[in-house]
C-alpha positions as CSV (number, residue, x, y, z in Angstrom):
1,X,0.5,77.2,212.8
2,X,3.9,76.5,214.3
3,X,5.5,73.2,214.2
4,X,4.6,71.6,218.0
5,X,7.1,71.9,220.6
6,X,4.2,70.2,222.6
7,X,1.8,67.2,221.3
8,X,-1.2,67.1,223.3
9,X,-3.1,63.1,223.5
10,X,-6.9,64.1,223.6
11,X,-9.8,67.0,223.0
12,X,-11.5,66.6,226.1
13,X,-11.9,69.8,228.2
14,X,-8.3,69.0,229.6
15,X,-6.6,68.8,226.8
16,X,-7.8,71.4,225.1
17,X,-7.4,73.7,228.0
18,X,-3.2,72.6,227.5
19,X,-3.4,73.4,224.4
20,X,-5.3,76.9,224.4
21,X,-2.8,78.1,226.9
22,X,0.0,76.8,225.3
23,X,-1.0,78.6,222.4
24,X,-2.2,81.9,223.7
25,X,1.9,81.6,225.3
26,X,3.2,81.3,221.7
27,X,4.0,77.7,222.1
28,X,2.8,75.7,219.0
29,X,0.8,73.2,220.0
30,X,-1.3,70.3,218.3
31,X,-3.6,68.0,219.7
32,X,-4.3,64.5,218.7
33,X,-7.8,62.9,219.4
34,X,-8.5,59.4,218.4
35,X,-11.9,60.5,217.8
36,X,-13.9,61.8,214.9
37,X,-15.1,64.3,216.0
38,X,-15.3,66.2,219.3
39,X,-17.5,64.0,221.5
40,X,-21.2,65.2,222.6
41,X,-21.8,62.6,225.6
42,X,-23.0,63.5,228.4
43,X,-20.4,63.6,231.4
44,X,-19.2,66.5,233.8
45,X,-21.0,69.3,233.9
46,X,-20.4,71.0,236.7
47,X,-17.8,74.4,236.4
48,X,-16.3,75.0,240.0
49,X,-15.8,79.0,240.5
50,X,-12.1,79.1,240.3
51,X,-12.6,77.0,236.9
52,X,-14.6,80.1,235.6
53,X,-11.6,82.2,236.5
54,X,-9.4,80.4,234.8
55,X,-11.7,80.1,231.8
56,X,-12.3,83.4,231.7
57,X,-9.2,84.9,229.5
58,X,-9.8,82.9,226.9
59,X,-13.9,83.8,226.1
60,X,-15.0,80.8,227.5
61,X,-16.6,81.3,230.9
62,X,-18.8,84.1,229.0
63,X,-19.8,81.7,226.3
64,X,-20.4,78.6,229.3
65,X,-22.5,81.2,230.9
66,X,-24.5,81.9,227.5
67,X,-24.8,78.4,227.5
68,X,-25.6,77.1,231.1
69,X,-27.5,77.7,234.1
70,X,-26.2,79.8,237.5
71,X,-26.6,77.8,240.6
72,X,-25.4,80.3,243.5
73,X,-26.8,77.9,246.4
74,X,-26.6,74.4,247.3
75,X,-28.2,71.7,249.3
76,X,-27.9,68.8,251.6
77,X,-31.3,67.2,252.2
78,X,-32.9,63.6,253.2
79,X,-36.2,62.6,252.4
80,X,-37.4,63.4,255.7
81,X,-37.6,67.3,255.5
82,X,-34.0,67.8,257.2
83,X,-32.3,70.5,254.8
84,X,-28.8,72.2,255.0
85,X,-28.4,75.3,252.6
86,X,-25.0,76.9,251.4
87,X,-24.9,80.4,249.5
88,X,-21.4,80.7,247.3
89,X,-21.7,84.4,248.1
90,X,-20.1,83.3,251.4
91,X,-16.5,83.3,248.7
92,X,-17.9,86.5,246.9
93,X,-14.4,88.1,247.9
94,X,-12.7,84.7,246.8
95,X,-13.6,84.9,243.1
96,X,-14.9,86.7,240.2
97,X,-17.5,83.9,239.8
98,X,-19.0,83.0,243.2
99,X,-21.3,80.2,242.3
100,X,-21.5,76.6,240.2
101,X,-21.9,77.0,236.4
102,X,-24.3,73.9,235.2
103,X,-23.2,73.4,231.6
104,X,-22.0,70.1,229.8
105,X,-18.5,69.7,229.7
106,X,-18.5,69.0,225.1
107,X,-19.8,72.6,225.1
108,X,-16.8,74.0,226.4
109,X,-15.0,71.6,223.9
110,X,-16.4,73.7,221.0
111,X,-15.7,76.6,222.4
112,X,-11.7,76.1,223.3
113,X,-11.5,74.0,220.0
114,X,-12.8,77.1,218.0
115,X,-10.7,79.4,219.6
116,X,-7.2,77.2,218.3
117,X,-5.3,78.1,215.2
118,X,-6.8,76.1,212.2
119,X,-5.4,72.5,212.3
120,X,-4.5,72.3,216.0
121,X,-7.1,69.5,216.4
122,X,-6.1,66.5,214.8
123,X,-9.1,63.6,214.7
124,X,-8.9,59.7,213.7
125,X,-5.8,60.2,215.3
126,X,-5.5,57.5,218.3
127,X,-2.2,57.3,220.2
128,X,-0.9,54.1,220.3
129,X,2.7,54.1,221.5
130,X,5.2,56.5,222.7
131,X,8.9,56.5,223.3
132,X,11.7,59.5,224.2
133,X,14.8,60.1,224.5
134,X,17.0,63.0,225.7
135,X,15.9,65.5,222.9
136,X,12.3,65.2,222.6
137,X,9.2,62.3,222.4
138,X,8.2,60.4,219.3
139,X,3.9,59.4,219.1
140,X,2.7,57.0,217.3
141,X,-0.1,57.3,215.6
142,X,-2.7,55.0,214.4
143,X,0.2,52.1,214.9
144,X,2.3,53.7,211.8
145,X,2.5,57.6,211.7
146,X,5.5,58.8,213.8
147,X,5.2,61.9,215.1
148,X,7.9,64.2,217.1
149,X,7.7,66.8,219.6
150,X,9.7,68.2,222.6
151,X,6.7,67.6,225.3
152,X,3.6,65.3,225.6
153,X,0.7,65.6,228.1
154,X,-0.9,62.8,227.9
155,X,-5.1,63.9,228.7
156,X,-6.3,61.2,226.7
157,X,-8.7,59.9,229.8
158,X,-9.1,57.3,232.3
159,X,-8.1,54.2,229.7
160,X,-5.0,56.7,229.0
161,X,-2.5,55.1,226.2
162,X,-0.3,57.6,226.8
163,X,-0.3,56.0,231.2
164,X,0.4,52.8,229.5
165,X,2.9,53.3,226.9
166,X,4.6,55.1,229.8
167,X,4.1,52.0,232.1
168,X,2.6,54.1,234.9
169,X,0.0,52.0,237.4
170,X,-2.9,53.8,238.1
171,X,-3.3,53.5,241.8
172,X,-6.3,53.0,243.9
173,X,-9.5,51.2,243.8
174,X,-13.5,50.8,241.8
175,X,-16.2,50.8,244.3
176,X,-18.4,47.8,243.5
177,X,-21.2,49.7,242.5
178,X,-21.7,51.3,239.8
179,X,-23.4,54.9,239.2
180,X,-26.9,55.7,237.0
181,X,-27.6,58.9,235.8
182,X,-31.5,59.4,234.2
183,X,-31.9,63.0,232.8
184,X,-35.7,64.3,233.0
185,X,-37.6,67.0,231.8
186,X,-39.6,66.9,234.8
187,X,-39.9,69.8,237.3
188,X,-38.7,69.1,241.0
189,X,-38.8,72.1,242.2
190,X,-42.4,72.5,241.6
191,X,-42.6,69.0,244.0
192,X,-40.2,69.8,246.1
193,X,-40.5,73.5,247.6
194,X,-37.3,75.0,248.1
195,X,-34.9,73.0,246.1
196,X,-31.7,74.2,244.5
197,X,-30.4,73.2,241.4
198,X,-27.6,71.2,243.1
199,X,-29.2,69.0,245.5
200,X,-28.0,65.8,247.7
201,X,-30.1,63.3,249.1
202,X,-28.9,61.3,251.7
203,X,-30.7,58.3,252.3
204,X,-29.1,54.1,253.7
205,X,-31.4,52.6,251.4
206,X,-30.8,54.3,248.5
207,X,-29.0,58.1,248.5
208,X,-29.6,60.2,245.1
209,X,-28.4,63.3,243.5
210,X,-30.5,66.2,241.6
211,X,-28.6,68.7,239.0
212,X,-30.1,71.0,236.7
213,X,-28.9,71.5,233.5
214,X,-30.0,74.2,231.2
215,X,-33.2,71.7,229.4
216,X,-33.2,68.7,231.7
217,X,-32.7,67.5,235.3
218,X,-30.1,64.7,236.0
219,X,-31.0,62.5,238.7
220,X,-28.0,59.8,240.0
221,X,-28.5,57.2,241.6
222,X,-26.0,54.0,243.0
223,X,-26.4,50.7,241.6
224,X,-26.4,47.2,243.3
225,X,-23.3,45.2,242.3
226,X,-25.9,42.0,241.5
227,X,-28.0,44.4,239.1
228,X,-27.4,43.8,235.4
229,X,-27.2,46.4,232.8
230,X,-29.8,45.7,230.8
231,X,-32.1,45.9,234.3
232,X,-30.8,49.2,235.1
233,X,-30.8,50.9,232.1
234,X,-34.6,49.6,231.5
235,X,-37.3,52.4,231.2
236,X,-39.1,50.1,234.1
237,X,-35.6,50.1,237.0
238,X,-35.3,54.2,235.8
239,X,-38.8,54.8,236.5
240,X,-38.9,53.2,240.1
241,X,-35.8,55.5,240.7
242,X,-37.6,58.7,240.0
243,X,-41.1,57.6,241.4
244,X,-39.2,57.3,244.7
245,X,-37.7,60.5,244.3
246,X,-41.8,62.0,243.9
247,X,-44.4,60.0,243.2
248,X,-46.5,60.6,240.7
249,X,-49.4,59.0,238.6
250,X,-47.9,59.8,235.1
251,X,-44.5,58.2,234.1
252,X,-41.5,60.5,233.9
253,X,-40.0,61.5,230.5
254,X,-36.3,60.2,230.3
255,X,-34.2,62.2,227.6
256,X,-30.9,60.3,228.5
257,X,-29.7,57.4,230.9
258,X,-25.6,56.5,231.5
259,X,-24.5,53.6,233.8
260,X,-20.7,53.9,234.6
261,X,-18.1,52.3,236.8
262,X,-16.8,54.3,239.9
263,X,-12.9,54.4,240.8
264,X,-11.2,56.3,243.1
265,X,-7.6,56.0,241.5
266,X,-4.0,58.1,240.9
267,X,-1.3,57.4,238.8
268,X,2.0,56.9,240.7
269,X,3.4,59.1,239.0
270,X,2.3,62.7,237.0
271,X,5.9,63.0,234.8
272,X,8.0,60.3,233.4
273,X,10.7,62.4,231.2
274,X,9.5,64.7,228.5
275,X,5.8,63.0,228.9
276,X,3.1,64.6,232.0
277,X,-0.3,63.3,232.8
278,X,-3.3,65.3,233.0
279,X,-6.9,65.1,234.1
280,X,-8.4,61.6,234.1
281,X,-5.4,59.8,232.5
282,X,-4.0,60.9,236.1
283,X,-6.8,60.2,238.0
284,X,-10.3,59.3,238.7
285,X,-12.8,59.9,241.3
286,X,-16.6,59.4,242.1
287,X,-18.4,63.0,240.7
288,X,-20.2,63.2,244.2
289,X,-18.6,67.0,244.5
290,X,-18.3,68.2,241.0
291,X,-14.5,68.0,241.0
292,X,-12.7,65.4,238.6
293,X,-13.1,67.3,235.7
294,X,-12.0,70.8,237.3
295,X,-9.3,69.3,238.9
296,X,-8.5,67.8,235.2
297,X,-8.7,71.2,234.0
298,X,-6.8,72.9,236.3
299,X,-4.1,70.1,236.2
300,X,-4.1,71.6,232.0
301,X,-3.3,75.1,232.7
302,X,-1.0,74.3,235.3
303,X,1.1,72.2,233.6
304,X,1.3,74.2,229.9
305,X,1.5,77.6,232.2
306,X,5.1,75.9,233.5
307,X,6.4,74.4,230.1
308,X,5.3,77.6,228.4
309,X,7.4,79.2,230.7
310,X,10.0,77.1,230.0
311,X,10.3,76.7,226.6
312,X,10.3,80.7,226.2
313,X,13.4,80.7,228.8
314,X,11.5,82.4,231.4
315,X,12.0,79.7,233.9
316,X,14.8,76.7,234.0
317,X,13.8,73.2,233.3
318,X,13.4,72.3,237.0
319,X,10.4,74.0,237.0
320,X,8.4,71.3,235.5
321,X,9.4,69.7,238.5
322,X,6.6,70.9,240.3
323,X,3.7,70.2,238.4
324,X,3.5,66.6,240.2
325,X,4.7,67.9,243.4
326,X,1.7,70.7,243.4
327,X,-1.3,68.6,241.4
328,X,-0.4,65.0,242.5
329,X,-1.1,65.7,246.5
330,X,-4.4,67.9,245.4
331,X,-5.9,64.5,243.9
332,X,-5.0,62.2,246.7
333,X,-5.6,64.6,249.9
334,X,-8.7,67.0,248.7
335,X,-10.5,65.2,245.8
336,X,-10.6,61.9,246.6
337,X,-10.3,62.8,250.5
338,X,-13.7,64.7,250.1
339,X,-15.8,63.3,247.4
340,X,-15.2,59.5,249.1
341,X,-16.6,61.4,252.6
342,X,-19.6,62.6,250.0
343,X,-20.4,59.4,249.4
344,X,-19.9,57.8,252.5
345,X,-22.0,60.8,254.6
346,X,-24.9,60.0,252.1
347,X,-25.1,56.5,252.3
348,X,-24.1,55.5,256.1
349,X,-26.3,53.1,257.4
350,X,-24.9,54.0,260.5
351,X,-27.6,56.2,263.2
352,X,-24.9,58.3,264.9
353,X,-22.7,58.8,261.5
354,X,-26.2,59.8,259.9
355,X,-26.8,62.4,263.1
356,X,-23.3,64.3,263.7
357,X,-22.7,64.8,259.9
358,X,-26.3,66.3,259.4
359,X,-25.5,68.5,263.0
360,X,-22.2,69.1,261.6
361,X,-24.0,70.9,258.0
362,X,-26.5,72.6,260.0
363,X,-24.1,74.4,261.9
364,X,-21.9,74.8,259.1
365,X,-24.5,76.3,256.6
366,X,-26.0,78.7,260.2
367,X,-22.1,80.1,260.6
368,X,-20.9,82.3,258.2
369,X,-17.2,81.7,258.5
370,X,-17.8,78.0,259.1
371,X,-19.6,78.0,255.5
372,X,-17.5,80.6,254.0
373,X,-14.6,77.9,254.9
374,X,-16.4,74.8,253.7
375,X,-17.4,76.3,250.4
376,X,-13.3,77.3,249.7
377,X,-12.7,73.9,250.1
378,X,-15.5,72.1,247.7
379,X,-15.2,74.7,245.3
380,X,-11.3,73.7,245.2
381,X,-9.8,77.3,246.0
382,X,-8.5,76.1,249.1
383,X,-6.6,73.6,247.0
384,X,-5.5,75.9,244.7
385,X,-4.7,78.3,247.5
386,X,-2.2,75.2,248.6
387,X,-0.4,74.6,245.8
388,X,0.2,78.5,245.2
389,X,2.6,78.1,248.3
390,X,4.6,75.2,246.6
């Protein structure tokens, strides 16, 4: 392996993205994750189409496919019947990969990770201070080990050392509840005719979201700000959930349950010298859209497409200048733009809110243009689309 130009904090799906472009450049790369091992938890798993293109060159969006489930269509419901239904074939001329990819985001992990050059991934190895100068960026490693490089992303997630080593605020806000997500082996569609595997309930009281995995359905729900974790998380709360999702005289079978916080935060800044900021250590949105971690990832190959370009000479150094300038205004204008209206438009308590956004999907999921637009734009090529102009 070559000696880094780059050094890459965290082997999350962003960083590892970085550093499998970096390296299919020529660029040596290593990556540092404070971990053991890769992590198995259960986070994103949703894969946006223009994500599958970009995954594609590298062997990866074959294997995610192996590995996942296909959900072409998706769905805006309540629980009184009213349904709106959108087809990702509207963006078949769009993308190679006109549809969602359900697969959890730690398979993809394996996959990049075992396509790097032996000893790329470094684990036990936590970041814990960094400092440049005019030549390059020195890391600290487990509070002794210095290590040197030319470049650091930093994709070492929402508690991001890297961010505050760099003294970078993260910008924004937490919404006061928090989100539970209860996987189940049960079968909704067989209780609820006609559902896709990506499904949104709106409902005041208390909205929920279905996904389907490969083995399991995930059901999320919102959290009251008064409830306490060891209430939520109980088998009892969880089961009370799902009953009111279908009722039915056997308990469900719960395989997993997560309870996390919700922020809706950017760092102020993307670049400060030789070091850039990727992916949640950048910034951090509710998952009501499927689009942090895509964002995260396309953040990755933008940002080690443009120092592999200049670190080979292809481009001049000012060309790292747009990374913030293209990725910054995509997390603060699209992503948390549309996935705060997701939430919002499922929960309003509010009659005439609740009527002109469902009119508003009916008409959009009736029109084909209308749809074929609204699906560029949640899938995230129109924000792609944008930055390509920059």
């Amino acid at each position: 392996m070559k000696s880094p130009e780059v050094l890459v904090a965290g082997a999350g799906p962003v960083g590892l993205c970085a550093a499998a472009a970096l390296a299919r450049a020529g660029i040596g790369v290593a990556v540092l994750e404070a971990e053991a091992a890769l992590p198995e938890n259960l986070r994103a798993s949703t894969f946006q189409p223009p994500t599958l293109d970009m995954l594609a060159p590298f062997g990866a969006t074959k294997r995610l496919i192996e590995m996942g489930r296909i959900a072409p269509r998706l769905q805006y419901r309540d629980r009184a019947g009213w349904v709106a239904e959108l087809d990702f074939g509207a963006i078949a001329a769009d993308t190679r990969h006109p549809y969602r990819l359900q697969c959890e985001q730690f398979k993809l992990n394996r996959v990049l990770a075992d396509g790097l050059p032996r000893g790329t991934v470094r684990f036990g190895a936590a970041v814990t201070d960094v400092a440049q100068d005019a030549a390059g960026v020195t890391v600290t490693v487990n509070g002794s080990e210095k290590l040197r490089a030319g470049w650091l992303i930093g994709a070492d997630g929402g508690r991001s050392r890297v961010r505050e080593a760099l003294g970078i605020p993260l910008e924004g806000f937490t919404w006061p509840e928090r989100f539970l997500v209860a996987s189940t082996t049960f079968d909704f569609p067989a209780a609820i005719p006609g559902l896709c595997d990506v499904s949104y309930f709106a409902d005041p009281e208390e909205w929920f979201f279905l996904l389907r995995v490969p083995e399991v359905w995930r059901a999320m729900f919102p959290t009251r700000p008064e409830e306490k974790d060891d209430e939520i998380l109980s088998d009892a709360a969880i089961e009370a959930r799902l009953q009111r999702v279908h009722s039915k005289a056997s308990p469900y079978e719960i395989r997993h349950r997560t309870l996390y916080s919700v922020h809706q935060r950017v760092a102020a800044t993307y670049r400060r010298g030789r070091c850039f900021l990727a992916g949640d250590a950048a910034h951090l949105n509710n998952p009501l859209g499927g689009m942090g971690m895509n964002g995260g990832i396309h953040d990755g190959f933008s940002i080690a497409e443009k120092l592999a370009a200049v670190l080979k000479g292809e481009k001049p150094e000012d060309e790292l200048e747009r990374y913030e300038r293209q990725r910054r205004p995509i997390a603060l204008e699209y992503v948390n733009t549309i996935t705060i209206a997701n939430k919002r438009n499922l929960e309003t308590r509010d009659a005439g809110e609740q009527r002109r956004w469902r009119d508003q999907m009916t008409r959009t999921a009736a029109d084909p243009a209308l749809a074929r637009e609204y699906l560029l734009k949640i899938s995230m090529i129109a924000s792609l689309r944008r930055t390509a102009c920059d």
